[in-house]
N, C-alpha and C positions, 0 to 999 in steps of 0.2 A: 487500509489505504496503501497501495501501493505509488513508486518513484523509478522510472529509468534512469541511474547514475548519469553524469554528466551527458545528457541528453541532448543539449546545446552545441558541446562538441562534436556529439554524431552527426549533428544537420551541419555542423561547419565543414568537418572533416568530407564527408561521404557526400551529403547532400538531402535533399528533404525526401524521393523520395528512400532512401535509406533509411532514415527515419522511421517515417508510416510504416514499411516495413519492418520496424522493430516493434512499432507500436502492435500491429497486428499479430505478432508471430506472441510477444507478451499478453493480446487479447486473448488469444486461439489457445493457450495453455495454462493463462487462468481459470478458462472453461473448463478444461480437462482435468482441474485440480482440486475443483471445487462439488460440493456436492449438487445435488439435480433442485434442490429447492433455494442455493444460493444464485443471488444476482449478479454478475460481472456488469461494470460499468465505466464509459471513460469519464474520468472528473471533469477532466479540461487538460490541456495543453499534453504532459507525458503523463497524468496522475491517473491513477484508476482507482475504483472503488468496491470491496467485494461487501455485500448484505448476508449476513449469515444467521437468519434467523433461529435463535434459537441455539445457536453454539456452545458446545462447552470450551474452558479454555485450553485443554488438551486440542479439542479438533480444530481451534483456529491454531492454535501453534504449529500442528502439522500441518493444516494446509499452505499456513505462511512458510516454513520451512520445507515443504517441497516446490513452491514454488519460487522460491529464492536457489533453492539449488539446481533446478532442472534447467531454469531461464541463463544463469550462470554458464551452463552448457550448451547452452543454445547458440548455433551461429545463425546468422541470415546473411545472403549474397545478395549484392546488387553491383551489378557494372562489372563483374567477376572480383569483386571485393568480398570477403569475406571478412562481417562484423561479429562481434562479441561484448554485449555488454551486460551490467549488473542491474538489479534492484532490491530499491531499498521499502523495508514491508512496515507498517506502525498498525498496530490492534485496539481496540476500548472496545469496551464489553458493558451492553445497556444491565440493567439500572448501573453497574458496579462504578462506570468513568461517566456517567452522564444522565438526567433525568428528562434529556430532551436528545433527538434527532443532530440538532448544532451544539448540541455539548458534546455530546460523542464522536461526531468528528472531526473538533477542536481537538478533545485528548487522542484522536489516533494520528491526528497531520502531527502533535508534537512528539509523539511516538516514533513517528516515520524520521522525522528530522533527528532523532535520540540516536536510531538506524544508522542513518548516515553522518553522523558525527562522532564513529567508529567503533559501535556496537559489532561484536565479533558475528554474531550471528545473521548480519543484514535486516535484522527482523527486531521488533520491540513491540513488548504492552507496555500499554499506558501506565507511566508509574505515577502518574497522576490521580487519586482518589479525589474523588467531590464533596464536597464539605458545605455545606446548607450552614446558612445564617441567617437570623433571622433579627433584626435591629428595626424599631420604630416603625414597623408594618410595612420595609422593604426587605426583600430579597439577596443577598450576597452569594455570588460563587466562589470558591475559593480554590 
């Protein structure tokens, strides 16, 4: 799961479409960074989503970690403004953070928020393991 850093600012500062244009330039080089059988996707609002079927943790770390650096260096121009901003990346890895679709990317959005709550590297796995419970024939996550 990826984050455009203070993303809100950009639309304040610049304007929306500034914006978009960040959006799209952060689309067009998660493509580039990712391999031919993953998904890029927009979540909603500045969030995106990469599917990496089948990843080992080394290749999500480097893909998250070149796309945290390359975007870093990325300007976009609008109105002869020239922007620059960051993003912030959060990882889970099926079965290991989750035994469903919405477990996994519960532990990556808190992964991502890990990121940006001054994680040196912009980038986080889930330091969240899953933990099965099983009490009175209900289910617990923990």
């Amino acid at each position: 799961m990826a984050d455009v850093d203070h993303f809100k600012q950009i639309n304040d500062r610049y304007g929306h479409k500034a914006g978009d244009l960040m959006l799209m330039a952060l689309g067009d080089l998660m493509k580039k960074c990712v391999r031919l059988a993953d998904i890029v996707c927009r979540y909603g609002g500045e969030e995106f989503v990469i599917v990496m079927p089948g990843a080992s943790e080394a290749t999500v770390s480097k893909c998250a970690e070149e796309i945290r650096s390359r975007f870093q260096e990325l300007r976009v121009v609008s109105e002869n403004q020239e922007i620059q901003a960051t993003v912030s990346l959060g990882a889970a890895i099926y079965p290991l953070h989750g035994s469903s679709v919405d477990e996994v990317f519960v532990h990556a959005d808190r992964a991502m928020y890990q990121a940006k709550q001054g994680d040196e590297t912009g980038w986080s796995f889930s330091r969240f393991s899953l933990t099965v419970k099983h009490f009175s024939g209900a289910t617990h996550y923990v």
